[in-house]
C-alpha positions, 0 to 999 in steps of 0.5 A: 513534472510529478504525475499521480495515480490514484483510485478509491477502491472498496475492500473487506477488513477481515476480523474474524473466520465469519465476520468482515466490515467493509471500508474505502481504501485510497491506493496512490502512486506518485511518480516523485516516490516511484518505488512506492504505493500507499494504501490510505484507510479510514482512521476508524479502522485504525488499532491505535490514534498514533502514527505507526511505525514500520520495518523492512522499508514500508511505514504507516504515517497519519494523512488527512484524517486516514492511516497511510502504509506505504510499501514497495509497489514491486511488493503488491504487484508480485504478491497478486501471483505468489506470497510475497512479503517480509516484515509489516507487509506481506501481500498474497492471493486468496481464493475468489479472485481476491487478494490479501493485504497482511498489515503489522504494526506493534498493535496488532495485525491487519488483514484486508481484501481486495478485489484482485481486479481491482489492484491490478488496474491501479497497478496498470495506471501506475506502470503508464506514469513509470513504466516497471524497470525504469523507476530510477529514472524518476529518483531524485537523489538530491531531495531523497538526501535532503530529506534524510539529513532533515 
């Protein structure tokens, strides 16, 4: 049984030292993916039409209309404490109880923030569906395999 968390939540594209625009963000967990979170933001918001590409494990892909990144959720749960990142997807704390979500990609950088509290409670959710540590239990070799042989 695959179960999934998901929770829209609003956060604050930076686009310069003063000016900021507000967006939706859909963060989703699904127990068949367990090592991963996905951050879906509007395709207005997007630096390019295509799908991007990403390094060191996190990818951006086109979904219904938005851009998805989907990075490790180790990565946001330890950057909500401490910098944490290496690669397209660096995740830290900022000051206000806010935190930072740092997105690269060829055609540019990407800063969000978000309400600490509020990615918090969506990692709370995640860890009720697998608990942190226990991931592996959730892998399925056979269909990761599959789809890396196409």
């Amino acid at each position: 049984m695959h179960a999934t968390a998901e929770e829209t939540v609003q956060a604050r594209l930076l686009l310069s030292a003063h000016r900021s625009a507000r967006l939706r963000v859909t963060l989703t967990y699904l127990t068949d993916d367990p090592l991963a979170v996905r951050m879906a933001f509007p395709a207005e918001f997007s630096l390019d039409e295509a799908e991007h590409g990403a390094e060191d494990g996190a990818e951006a892909e086109a979904e219904a209309g938005d851009i998805v990144w989907v990075f490790a959720r180790r990565l946001l749960a330890a950057g909500l404490e401490l910098p944490a990142g290496v690669g397209d997807v660096h995740v830290r704390p900022a000051p206000g109880r806010r935190t930072t979500v740092e997105l690269r990609a060829p055609e540019g950088t990407a800063l969000v923030q978000f309400d600490t509290a509020d990615l918090r409670r969506f990692l709370w959710r995640s860890h009720l569906l697998v608990p942190e540590g226990e991931e592996h239990l959730y892998l399925d070799a056979d269909r990761a395999l599959a789809e890396l042989l196409g």
